[in-house]
C-alpha positions in Angstrom: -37.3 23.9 6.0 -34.8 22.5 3.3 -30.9 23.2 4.3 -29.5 26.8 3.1 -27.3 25.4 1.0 -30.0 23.7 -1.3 -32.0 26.6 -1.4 -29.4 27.7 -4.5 -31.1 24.3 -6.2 -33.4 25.0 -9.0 -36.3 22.7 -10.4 -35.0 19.4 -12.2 -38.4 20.5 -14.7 -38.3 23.4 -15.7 -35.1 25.5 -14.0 -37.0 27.7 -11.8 -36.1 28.8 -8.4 -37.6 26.1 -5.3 -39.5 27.6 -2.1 -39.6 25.7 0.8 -43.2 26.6 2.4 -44.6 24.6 5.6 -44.7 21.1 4.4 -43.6 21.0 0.4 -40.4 22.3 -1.7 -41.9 23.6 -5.0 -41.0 26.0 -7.6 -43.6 28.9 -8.9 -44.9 26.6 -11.7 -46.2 23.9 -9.1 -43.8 21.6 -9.3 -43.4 19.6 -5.8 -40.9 17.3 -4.4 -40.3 16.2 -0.9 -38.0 16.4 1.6 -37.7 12.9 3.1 -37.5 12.7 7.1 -34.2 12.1 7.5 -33.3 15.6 5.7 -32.2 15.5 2.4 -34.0 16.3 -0.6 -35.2 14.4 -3.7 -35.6 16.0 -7.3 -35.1 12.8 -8.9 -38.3 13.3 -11.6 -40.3 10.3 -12.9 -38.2 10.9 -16.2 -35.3 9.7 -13.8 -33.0 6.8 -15.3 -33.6 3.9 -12.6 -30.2 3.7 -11.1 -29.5 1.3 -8.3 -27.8 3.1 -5.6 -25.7 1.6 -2.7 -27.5 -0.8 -0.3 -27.9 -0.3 4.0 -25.0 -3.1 3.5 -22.6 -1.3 0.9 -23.1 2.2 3.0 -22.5 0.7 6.5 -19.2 -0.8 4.5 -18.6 2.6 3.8 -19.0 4.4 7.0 -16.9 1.4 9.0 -14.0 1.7 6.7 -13.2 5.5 5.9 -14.2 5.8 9.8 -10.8 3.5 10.4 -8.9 5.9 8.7 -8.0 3.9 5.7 -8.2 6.5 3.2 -7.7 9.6 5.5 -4.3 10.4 3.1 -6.7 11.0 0.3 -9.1 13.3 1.8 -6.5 15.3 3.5 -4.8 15.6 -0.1 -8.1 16.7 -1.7 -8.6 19.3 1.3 -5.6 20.9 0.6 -6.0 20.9 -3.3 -9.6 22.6 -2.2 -7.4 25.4 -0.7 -5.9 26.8 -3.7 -9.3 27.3 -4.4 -10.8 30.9 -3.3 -14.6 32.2 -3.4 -16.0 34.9 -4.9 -16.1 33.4 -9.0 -19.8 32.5 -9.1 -22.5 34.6 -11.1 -23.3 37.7 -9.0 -26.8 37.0 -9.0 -26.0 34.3 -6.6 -26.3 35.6 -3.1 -25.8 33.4 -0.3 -29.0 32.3 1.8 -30.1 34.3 4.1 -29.2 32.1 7.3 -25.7 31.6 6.0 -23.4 32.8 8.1 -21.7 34.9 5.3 -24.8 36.8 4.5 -25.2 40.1 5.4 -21.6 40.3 6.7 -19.4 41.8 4.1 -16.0 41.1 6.0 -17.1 37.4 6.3 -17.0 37.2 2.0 -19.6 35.6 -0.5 -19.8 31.8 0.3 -18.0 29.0 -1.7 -19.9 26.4 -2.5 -18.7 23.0 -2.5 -20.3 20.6 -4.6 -19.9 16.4 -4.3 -21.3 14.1 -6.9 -21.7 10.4 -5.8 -20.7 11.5 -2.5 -22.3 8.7 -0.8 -21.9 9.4 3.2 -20.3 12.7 2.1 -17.0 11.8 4.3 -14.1 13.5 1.7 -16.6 16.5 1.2 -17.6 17.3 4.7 -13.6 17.3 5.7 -12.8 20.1 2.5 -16.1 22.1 3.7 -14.6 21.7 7.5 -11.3 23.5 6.4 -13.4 27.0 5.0 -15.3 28.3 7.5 -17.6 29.9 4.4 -17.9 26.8 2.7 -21.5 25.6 2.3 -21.8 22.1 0.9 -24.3 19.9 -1.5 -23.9 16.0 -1.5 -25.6 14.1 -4.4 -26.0 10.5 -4.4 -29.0 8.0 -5.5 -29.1 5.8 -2.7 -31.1 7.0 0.4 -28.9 5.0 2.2 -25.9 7.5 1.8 -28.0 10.6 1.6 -29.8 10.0 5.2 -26.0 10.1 6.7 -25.2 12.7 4.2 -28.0 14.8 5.6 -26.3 14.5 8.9 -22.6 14.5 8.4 -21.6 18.0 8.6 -24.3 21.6 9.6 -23.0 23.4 6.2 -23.8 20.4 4.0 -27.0 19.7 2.6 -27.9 16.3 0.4 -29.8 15.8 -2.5 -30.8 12.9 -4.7 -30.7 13.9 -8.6 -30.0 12.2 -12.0 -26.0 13.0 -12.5 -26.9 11.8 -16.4 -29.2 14.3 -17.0 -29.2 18.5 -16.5 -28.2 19.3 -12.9 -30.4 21.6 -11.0 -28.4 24.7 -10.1 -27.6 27.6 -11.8 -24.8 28.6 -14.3 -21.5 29.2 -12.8 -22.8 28.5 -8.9 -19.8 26.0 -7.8 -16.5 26.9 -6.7 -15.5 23.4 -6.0 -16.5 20.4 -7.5 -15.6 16.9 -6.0 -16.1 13.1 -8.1 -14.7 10.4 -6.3 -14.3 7.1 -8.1 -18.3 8.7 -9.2 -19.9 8.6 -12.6 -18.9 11.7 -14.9 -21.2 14.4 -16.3 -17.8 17.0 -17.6 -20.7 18.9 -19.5 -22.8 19.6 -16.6 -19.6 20.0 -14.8 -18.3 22.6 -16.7 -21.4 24.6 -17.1 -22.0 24.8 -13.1 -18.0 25.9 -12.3 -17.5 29.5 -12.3 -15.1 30.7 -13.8 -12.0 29.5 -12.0 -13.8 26.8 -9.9 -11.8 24.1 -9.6 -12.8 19.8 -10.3 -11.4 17.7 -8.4 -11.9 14.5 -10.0 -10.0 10.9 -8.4 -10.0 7.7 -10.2 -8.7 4.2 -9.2 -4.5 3.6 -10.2 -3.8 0.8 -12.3 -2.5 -1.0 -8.7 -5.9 0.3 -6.6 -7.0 -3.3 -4.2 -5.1 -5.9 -7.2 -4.4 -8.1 -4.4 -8.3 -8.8 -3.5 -8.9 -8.6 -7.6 -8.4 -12.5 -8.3 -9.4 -13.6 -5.0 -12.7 -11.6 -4.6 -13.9 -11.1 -8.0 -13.3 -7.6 -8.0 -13.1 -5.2 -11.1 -10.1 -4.3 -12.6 -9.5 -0.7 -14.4 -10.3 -0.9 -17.4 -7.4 -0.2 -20.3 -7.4 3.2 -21.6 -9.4 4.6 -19.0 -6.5 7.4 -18.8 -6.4 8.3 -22.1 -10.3 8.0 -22.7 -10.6 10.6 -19.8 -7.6 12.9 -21.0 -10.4 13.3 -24.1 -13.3 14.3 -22.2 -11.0 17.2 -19.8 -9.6 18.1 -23.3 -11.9 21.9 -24.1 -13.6 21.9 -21.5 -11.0 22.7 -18.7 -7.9 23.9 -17.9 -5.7 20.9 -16.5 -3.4 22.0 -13.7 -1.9 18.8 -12.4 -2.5 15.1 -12.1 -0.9 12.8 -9.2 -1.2 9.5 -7.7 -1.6 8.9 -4.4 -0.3 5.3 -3.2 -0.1 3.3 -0.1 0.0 0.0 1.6 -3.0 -0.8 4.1 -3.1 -3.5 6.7 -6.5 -5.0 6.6 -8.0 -7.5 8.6 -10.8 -9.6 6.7 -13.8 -7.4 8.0 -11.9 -4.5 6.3 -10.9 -6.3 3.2 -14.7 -7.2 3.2 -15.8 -3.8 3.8 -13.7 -1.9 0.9 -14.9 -4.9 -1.5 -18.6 -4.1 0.1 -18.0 -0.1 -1.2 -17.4 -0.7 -4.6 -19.5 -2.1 -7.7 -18.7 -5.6 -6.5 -21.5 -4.8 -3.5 -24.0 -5.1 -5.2 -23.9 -8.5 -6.9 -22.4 -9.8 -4.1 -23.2 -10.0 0.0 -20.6 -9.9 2.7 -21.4 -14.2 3.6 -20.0 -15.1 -0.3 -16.7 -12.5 -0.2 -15.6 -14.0 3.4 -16.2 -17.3 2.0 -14.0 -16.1 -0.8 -11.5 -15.0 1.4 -11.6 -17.4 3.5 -10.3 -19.8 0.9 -7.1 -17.8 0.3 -6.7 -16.2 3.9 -3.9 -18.4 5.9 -4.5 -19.6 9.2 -3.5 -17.0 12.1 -2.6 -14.2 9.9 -3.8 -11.0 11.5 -4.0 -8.9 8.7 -2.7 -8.5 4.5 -1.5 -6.0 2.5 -3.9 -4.0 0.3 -2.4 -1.5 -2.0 -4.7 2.0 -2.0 -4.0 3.9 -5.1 -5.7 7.2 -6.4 -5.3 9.3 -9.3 -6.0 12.7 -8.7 -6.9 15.0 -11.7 -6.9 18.5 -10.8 -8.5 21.0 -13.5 -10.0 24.3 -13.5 -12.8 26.1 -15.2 -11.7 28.6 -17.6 -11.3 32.5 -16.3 -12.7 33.4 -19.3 
């Protein structure tokens, strides 16, 4: 049985509603995918766009360094942006799943549901479905390493793998919340799936975001006019209500200045024994730890009421 929350998926095919009988996940014109073991469900199609997802060694990264606390000012900001957000905005022919918690129970409220694209081990969204009680949520991501600790992060999330480039499988107006975190964009596909109301929540890297590990480690830089480029694409399609950045210092030790190079793009051209070599040239003798600066820009824009 797939999670409640992706039972409001629809087939990646041909839009229809999925089933979950004994053993399969299809939709009434035959069309099959499987739920792997560890929980979460695939609808990437063989039309799919071969995308390499985060390795076992970028996600491990991952999961060591937001489970420091590195970033925790970031997802606390984002669950209290989530908060300004209430339920209730999606298409009416969206009912919750009958084993939410919210069905059935009109004091409890329709559900929101919470949507994360590249969420990778789903840490920012499982704290902002934490704070609702009727929050259900949905992690996408590529890499079945991320999705198998998606899968288990929080019991109201559910994971799924799909193409973010091409149409998303849910219906119309079926997210209250939508989260992209440093994650490729789809705004179209974004702003057909907000109801009206729904909020995006959509953080980016600040122009100072790890510049002290950018010479030394060969990491990527932003790139110019990646403000402006995105001010475009909000531009018609939403309703911007506020943008911030978030900045701090971080004392790292080398396996954490190796573990937040590990997270990014630089991961996958380049293995943990190379970047400690790298830093090791640059890194002096008996220093305990360096400071990183963490910055994130925070858009935060809503989906028309109307």
């Amino acid at each position: 049985m797939i999670h409640p929350a992706l039972r409001l998926l629809r087939c990646p095919v041909c839009a229809a509603p999925l089933a979950d009988p004994a053993g399969a996940v299809r939709c009434a014109a035959g069309h099959s995918f499987d739920v792997e073991r560890s929980g979460y469900l695939n609808l990437r199609t063989g039309r799919a766009r071969r995308v390499s997802g985060d390795t076992a060694e970028m996600v491990q990264a991952r999961v060591d360094f937001l489970g420091g606390g590195h970033y925790a000012p970031l997802t606390a900001r984002l669950v209290q942006l989530a908060a300004a957000r209430t339920g209730g905005g999606r298409a009416p022919a969206e009912a919750p799943p009958a084993d939410h918690p919210a069905a059935g129970d009109p004091a409890a409220g329709a559900p929101e549901l919470v949507l994360e694209i590249g969420a990778g081990t789903a840490h920012h969204l499982a704290a902002v479905v934490d704070a609702g009680p009727r929050r259900l949520g949905i992690a996408v991501d590529v890499s079945k390493y991320a999705l198998r600790r998606a899968a288990r992060v929080h019991p109201r999330i559910g994971a799924v793998a799909f193409d973010v480039a091409d149409r998303w499988p849910l219906p119309d107006a079926s997210v209250d919340v939508l989260l992209d975190v440093f994650a490729p964009r789809n705004l179209a596909e974004m702003r057909r799936l907000l109801c009206p109301g729904g909020m995006l929540l959509l953080v980016t890297p600040g122009e100072g975001h790890l510049a002290e590990l950018r010479e030394p480690l060969g990491l990527v830089g932003v790139q110019p006019g990646k403000r402006e480029r995105l001010a475009d694409e909000l531009s018609g399609r939403f309703d911007r209500l506020s943008s911030e950045t978030l900045t701090r210092t971080l004392q790292l030790g080398v396996d954490e200045v190796v573990d937040v190079a590990l997270m990014g793009p630089t991961g996958h051209h380049t293995g943990a024994p190379e970047l400690r070599r790298r830093l090791a040239a640059v890194w002096p003798p008996g220093r305990a730890a360096m400071d990183v600066t963490a910055s994130f820009v925070i858009d935060r824009a809503q989906a028309p009421e109307a």
